[in-house]
C-alpha positions as a Markdown table, in Angstrom:
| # | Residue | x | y | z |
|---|---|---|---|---|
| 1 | Unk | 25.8 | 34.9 | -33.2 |
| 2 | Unk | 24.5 | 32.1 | -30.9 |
| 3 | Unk | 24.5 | 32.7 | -27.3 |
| 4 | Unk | 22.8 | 29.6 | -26.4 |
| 5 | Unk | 24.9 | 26.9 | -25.5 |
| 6 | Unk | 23.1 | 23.4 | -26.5 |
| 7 | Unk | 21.8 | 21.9 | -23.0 |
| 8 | Unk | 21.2 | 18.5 | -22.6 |
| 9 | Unk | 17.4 | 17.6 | -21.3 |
| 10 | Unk | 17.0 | 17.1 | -17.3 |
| 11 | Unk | 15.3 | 13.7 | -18.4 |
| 12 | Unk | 17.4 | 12.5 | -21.1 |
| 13 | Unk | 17.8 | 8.8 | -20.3 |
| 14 | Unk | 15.3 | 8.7 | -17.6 |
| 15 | Unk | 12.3 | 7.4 | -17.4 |
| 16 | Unk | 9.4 | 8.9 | -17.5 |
| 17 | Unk | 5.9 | 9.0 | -16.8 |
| 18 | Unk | 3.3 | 6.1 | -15.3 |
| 19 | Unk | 5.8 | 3.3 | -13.7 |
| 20 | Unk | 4.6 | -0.3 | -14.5 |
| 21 | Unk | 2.8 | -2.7 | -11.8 |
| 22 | Unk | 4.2 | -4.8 | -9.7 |
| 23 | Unk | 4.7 | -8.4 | -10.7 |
| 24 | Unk | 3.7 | -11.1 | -8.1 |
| 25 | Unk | 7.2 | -12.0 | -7.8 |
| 26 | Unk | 8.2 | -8.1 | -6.5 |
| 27 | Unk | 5.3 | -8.1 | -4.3 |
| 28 | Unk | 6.4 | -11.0 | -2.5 |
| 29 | Unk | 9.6 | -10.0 | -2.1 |
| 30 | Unk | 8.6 | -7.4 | -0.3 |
| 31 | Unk | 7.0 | -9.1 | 1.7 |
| 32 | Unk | 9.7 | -11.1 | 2.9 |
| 33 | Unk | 11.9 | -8.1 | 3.1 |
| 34 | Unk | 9.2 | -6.2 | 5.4 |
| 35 | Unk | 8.6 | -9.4 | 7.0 |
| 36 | Unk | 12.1 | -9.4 | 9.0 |
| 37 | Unk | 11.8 | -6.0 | 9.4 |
| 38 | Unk | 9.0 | -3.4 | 10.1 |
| 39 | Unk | 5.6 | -4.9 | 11.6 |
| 40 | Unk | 3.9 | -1.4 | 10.7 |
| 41 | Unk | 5.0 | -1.6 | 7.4 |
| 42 | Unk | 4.2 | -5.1 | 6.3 |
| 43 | Unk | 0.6 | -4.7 | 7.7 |
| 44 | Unk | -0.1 | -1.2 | 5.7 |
| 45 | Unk | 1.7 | -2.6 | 2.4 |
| 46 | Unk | -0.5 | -5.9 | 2.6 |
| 47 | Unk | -3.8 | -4.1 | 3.2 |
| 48 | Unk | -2.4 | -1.7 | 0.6 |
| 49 | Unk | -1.9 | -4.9 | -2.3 |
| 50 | Unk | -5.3 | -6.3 | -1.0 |
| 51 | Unk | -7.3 | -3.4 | -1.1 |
| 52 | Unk | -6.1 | -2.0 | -4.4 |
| 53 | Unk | -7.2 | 1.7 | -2.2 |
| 54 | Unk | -5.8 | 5.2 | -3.0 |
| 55 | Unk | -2.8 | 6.3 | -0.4 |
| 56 | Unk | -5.2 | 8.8 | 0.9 |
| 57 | Unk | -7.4 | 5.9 | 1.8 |
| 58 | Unk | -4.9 | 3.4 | 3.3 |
| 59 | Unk | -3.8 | 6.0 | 5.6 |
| 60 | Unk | -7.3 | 6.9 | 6.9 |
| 61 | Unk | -8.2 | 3.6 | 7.8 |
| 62 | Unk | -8.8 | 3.4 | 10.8 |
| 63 | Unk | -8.5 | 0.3 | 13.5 |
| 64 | Unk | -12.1 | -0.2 | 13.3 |
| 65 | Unk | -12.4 | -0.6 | 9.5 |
| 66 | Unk | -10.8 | -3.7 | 9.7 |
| 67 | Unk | -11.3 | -5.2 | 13.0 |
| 68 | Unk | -14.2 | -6.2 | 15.4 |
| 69 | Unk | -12.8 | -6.5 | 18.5 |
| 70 | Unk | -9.6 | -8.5 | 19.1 |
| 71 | Unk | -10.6 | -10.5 | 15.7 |
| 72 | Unk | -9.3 | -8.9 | 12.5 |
| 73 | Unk | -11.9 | -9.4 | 9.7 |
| 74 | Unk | -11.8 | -11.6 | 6.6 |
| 75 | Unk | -14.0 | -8.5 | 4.5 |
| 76 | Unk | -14.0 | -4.9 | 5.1 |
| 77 | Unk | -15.5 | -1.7 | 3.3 |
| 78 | Unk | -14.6 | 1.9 | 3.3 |
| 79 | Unk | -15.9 | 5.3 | 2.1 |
| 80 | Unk | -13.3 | 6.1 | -0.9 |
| 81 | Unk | -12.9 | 10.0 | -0.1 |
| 82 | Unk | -12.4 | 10.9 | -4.1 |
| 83 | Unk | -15.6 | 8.8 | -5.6 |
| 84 | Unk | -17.2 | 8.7 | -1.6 |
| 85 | Unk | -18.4 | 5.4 | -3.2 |
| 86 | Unk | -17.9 | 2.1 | -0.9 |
| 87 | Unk | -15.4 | -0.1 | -1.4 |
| 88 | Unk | -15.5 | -3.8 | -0.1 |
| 89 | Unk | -11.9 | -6.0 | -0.6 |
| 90 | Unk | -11.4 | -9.2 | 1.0 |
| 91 | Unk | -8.1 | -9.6 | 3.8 |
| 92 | Unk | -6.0 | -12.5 | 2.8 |
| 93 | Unk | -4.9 | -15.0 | 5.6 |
| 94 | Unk | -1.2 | -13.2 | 5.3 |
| 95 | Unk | -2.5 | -9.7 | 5.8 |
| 96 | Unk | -4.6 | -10.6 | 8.1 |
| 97 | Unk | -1.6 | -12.1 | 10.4 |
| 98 | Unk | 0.6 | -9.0 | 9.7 |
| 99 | Unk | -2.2 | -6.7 | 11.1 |
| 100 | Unk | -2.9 | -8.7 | 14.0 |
| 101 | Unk | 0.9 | -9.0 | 14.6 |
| 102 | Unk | 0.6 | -5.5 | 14.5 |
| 103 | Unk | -2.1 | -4.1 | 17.0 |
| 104 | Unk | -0.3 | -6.9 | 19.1 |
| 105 | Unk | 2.6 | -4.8 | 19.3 |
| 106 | Unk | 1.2 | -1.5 | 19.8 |
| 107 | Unk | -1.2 | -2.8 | 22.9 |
C-alpha cells in the first residue's frame, strides 16, 4: 500500500543557488531608474558597485569614510569587519555627485 502521494519539489523550475553578476548594462539602468527616484538610494547602490564591499560594510560607512569636510573624496578605505583587513576603492565622478546630492539633502 502506498500512502505517500508523489509531491512535487518546492524548487522545481526555480532557480537556484548563487545568482549571476550584474552586466554593465543592468547596472546602469539602475542607475537611471534610482536617478529619478531615491537620492539615498542611488548614492548607497553607487558606493556599493564602486566599492565591491560586503552589505555589512556599506551600511557601516559612515559620513566620514568618504568625506573631508564639505568635499566628498576621490579614494577612501575602510576596515572590512569579516577579514578586518583595509580596503581602499576609488569614487567614480557619478558616485561621487550622488553622495554629495545626498548629504545636500539631509543638511
Amino acid at each position: 500500500m502506498k500512502t505517500e502521494q508523489s509531491r512535487e519539489a518546492w524548487n522545481k523550475g526555480k532557480l537556484v543557488g548563487q545568482k549571476p553578476p550584474l552586466r554593465p548594462k543592468d547596472v546602469w539602468a539602475i542607475r537611471i531608474y534610482q536617478n529619478a527616484r531615491a537620492v539615498r538610494d542611488l548614492a548607497l547602490f553607487n558606493l556599493a558597485i564602486d566599492s565591491k564591499l560586503r552589505g555589512c560594510d556599506l551600511v557601516s560607512l559612515r559620513v566620514r569614510d568618504v568625506t573631508h569636510g564639505n568635499q566628498v573624496l576621490s579614494r577612501a578605505q575602510v576596515i572590512q569587519r569579516k577579514t578586518q583587513r583595509p580596503v581602499q576603492f576609488e569614487l567614480t565622478e557619478s558616485t561621487r555627485k550622488a553622495v554629495g546630492a545626498w548629504l545636500e539633502k539631509a543638511a
